[in-house]
N, C-alpha and C positions, 0 to 999 in steps of 0.2 A: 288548326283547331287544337286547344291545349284538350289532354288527357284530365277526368274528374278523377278529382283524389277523396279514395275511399274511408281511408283511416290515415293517421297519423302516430308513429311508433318513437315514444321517446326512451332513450338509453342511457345510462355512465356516459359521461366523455370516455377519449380515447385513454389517457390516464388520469389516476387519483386528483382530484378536486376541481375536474375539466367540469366545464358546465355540461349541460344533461342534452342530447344528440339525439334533434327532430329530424326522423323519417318519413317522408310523404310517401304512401302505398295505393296507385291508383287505381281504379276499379277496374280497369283492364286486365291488370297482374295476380287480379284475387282469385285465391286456391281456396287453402283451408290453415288453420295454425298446424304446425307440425307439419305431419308429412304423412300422404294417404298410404292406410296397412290395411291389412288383415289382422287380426289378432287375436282370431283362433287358426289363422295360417301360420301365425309367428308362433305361437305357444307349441303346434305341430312340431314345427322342425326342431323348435329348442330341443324337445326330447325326443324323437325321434332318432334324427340327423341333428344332435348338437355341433356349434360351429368349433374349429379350432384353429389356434396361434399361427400366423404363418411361420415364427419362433420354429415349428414344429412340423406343420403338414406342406411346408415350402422350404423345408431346410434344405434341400437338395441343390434350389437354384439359388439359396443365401449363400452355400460356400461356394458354388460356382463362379460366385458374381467375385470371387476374390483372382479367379482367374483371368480375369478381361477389365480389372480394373488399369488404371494409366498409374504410373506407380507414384506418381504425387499424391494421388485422393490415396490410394492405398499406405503408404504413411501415413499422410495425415487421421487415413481410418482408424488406424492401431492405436494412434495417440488417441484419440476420441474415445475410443473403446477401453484404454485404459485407464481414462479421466473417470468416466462414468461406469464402472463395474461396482466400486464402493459406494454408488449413489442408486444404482438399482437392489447390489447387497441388503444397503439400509432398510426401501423401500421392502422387500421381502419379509423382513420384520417388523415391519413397525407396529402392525396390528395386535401384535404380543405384548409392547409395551402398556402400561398401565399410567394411568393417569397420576398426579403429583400433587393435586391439590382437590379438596370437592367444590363440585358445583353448586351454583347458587339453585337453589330448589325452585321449580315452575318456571326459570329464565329460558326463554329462546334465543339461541344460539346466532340465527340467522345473520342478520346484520353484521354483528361483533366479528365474524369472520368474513362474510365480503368485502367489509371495511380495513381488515388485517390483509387479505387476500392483493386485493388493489393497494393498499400501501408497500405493500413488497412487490408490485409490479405487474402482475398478471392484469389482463387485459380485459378479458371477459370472465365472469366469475355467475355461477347461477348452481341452483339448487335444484334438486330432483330424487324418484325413488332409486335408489342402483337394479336394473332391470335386470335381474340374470336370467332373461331369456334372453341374452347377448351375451352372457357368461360362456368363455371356451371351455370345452372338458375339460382341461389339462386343470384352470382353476376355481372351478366348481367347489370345491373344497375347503382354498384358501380364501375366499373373499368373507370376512365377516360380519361386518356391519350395511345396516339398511339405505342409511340416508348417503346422497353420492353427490360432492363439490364438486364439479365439473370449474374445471380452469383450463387457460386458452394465454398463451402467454408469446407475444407478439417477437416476428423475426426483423430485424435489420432491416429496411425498406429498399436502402441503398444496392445493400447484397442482392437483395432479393431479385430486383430486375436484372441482372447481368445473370440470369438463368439461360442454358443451364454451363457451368460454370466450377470450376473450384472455390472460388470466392463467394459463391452462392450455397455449396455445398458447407461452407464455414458457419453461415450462418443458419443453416439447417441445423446441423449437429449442433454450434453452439448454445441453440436455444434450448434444445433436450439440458444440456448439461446443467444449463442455468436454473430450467424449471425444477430438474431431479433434487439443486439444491435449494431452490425457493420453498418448494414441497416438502422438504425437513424441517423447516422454518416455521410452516404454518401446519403441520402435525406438531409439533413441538407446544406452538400458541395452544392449539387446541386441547393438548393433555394439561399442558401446565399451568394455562390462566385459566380457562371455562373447565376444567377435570372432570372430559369426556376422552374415550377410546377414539383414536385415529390411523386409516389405516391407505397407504399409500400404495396407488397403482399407478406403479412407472409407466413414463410415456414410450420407454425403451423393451418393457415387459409388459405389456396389456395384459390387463386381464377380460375385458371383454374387447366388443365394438364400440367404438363410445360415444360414435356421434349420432346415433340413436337417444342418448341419454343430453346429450349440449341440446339436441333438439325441445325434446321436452322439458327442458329447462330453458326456453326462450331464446338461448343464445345466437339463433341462425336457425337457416336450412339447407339442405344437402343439396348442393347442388349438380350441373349436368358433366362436373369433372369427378364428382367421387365424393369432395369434401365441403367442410361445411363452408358455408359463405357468412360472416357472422361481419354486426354493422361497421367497424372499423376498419377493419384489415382483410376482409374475405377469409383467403384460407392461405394465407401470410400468417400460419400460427402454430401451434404443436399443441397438443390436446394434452390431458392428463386429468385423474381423479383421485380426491381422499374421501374417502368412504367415511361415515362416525357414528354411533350412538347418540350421540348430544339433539335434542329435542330442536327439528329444523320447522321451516314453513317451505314448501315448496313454490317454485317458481312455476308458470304456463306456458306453452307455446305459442310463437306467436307467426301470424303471418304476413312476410316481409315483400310475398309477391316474388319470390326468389322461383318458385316453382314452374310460371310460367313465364319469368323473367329470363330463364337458362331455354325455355324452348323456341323461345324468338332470338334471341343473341346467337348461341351455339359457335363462337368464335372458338373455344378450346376445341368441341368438337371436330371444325373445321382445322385447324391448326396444331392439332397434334402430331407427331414424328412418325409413331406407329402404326396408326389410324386406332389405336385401342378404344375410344370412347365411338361409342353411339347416338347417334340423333332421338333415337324413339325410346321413351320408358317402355320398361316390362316390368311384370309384380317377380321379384326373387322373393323368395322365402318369407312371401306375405306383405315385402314391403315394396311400393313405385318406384323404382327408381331409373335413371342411366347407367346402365350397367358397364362399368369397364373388361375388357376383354384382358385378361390378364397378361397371356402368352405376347401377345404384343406389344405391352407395355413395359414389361419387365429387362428384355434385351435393349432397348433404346433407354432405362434407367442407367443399366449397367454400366452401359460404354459411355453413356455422355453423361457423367457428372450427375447422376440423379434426376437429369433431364425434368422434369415439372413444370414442362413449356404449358402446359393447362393450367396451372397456376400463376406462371407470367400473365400469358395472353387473357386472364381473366378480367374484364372489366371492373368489378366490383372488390380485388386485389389494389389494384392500380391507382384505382382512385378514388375508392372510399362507395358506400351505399346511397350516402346522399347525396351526391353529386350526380351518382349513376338515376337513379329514381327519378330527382330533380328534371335531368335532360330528358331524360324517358317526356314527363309530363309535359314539358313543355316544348318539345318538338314533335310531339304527334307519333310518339313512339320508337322513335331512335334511340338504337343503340350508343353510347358513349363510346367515341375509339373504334366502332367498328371498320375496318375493311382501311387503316388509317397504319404506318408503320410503326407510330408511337405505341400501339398497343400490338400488334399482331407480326410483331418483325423479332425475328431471333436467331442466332448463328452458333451450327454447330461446327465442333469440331473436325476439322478435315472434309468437311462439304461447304463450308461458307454460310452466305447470308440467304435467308428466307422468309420474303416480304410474302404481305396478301395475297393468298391465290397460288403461292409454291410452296412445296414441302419437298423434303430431300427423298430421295429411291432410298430402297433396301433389297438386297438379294434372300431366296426364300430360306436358305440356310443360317442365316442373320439371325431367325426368329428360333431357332432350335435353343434349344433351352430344358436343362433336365428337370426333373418331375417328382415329387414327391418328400423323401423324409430323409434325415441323413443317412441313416443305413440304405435305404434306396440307391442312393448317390453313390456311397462306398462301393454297392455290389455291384451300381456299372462298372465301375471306373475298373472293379480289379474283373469284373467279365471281358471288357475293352483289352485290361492287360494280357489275359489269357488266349486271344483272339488277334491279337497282334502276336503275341510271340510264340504261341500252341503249346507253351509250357510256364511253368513260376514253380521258383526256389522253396524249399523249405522253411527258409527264411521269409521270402513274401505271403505264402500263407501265414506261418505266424502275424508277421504287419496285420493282413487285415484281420484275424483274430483278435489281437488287443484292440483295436481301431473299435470293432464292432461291439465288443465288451465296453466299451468307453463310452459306447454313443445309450447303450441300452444301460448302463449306469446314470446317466445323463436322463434321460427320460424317464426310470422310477423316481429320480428329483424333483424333476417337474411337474409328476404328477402327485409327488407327496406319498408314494407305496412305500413297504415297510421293507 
């Protein structure tokens, strides 16, 4: 018996001047548009416990992860890292620049830049308020305009399945690079043709969460791996936002049935390395979601190439929304690819291949992994030294002296102190 289809959700094609992309949403899969909160839960913690950077309250295991990298991604990372430091630089300023030409009086903006957005290639493109109750501490400060672009700029499809991988990790980073420079492009449009203020938050420097914001701007829903599942590509994509003054119309949330489309599939769930994802929502911080376990997921990033097996084995990655939906409806609720090797088969390094039903071991010391902020991390390492050798030079405390003056020079940066 085929599945009744509730709504139908039409989208952009995949790219610029693609005809317009019917979703069938069946009534089986209906939740609600967006994603269930609190919102005097969420407003709490903003202020409260505001969120912040993993840039910052994770830096301990960011420079760890340069210890256990395989030393091909780790060149490779340094090059990446040096491609894109001028393209986050940029973005740190741009909101200072000032517009080049005036705007046309009572013109909305909208269109004129979806339309510039998707011609320079971005994939998904929508409009919303910039929420800063997802604003991190660190830039509470910096961010200064209302209206927030939300863009979604699609990875290599080819790469992408040969996760997790170097060649997939290429396309990972490559796509940051690309977007950091698309995003100069179209702040650029925005001061200089329409002469409004635009202000660029790198996908490499968040300034908030942001797929809170892709949400309520229709682009997708969060799904049971983390990220967003948006109609094209899933979460085959790298987020980013320009923020503007310029007189916008906002976009709606929509519901694509992703909500309880992830609690009947749960193939990432099943098939993750770490076992970091969970089957059951819980409300964090006001909002439903699958909560990932971090500590477990972060050590099988490290060592396997960024690992993002939840994002291979994703059905809705793979093969698109419509197709996924479509099968849904008409096989009485089957999954697309599940329990199948084409979608749920992947091989790591120095363990091999891992079809349906197997996942690799790991030993409990695997999962150790240090905790907190960079000076955190410094003062293990030099307690570690102190404790292996029951003494250090004059010389070594100097070292961690400058080290730790460097890193607290570093974070009055970030957070803009005088």
């Amino acid at each position: 018996m085929l599945k009744e289809v509730h709504h139908v959700v039409s989208r952009p094609g995949r790219v610029h001047e693609d005809p317009e992309y019917d979703i069938a949403v069946p009534d089986a899969l209906l939740t609600e548009p967006g994603i269930r909160q609190d919102l005097e839960d969420v407003s709490f913690y903003s202020r409260v416990y505001p969120l912040e950077t993993q840039n910052i309250e994770k830096a301990a295991d960011r420079e760890w992860v340069w210890t256990v990298y395989e030393p091909d991604l780790r060149e490779y990372r340094l090059k990446h890292d040096e491609i894109n430091e001028p393209l986050v630089q940029a973005a740190s300023t741009s909101g200072d620049l000032q517009p080049t030409t005036a705007p046309v009086p009572g013109a909305d903006i909208t269109e004129a830049i979806r339309i510039k957005a998707r011609e320079l290639g971005f994939g998904e493109v929508g409009f919303t308020k910039y929420n800063r109750k997802y604003t991190y501490a660190s830039k509470k400060g910096w961010v200064k305009y209302e209206h927030a672009i939300c863009l979604a700029l699609e990875q290599d499809y080819r790469q992408t399945q040969t996760i997790p991988s170097l060649e997939a990790e290429f396309t990972h980073f490559g796509t940051y690079e690309d977007e950091g420079a698309l995003a100069i492009d179209l702040a650029a449009f925005i001061r200089d043709e329409l002469g409004y203020h635009a202000q660029i938050h790198s996908p490499n420097d968040n300034s908030a969460v942001y797929i809170p914001m892709f949400v309520a701007a229709g682009l997708g829903q969060l799904g049971a791996n983390g990220q967003l599942l948006s109609p094209h590509f899933g979460s085959r994509a790298r987020l980013m936002i320009v923020t503007t003054d310029g007189p916008i119309t906002y976009d709606q949330p929509i519901d694509y049935g992703i909500h309880q489309f992830c609690q009947e599939c749960q193939v990432c769930v099943n098939r993750c390395p770490g076992r970091a994802l969970v089957k059951e929502k819980v409300v964090w911080r006001g909002v439903e979601k699958n909560k990932l376990i971090y500590d477990r997921c972060r050590p099988v990033m490290a060592r396997y190439e960024g690992c993002a097996v939840c994002m291979l084995t994703c059905p809705i990655q793979r093969y698109g929304m419509k197709p996924v939906m479509q099968h849904y409806i008409d096989t009485d609720g089957e999954i697309l690819g599940k329990g199948t090797d084409n979608l749920e088969g992947y091989t790591l390094r120095d363990k091999g291949y891992f079809g349906p039903g197997k996942l690799p071991k790991f030993d409990r010391p695997f999962f150790d992994i240090p905790h907190g902020t960079k000076e955190d991390y410094l003062f293990e390492k030099f307690k570690e030294k102190l404790e292996n050798s029951g003494e250090t030079t004059t010389e070594e405390v100097m070292d961690f002296a400058v080290d730790l003056k460097k890193i607290l020079a570093e974070g009055k940066t970030t957070r803009g102190d005088e």
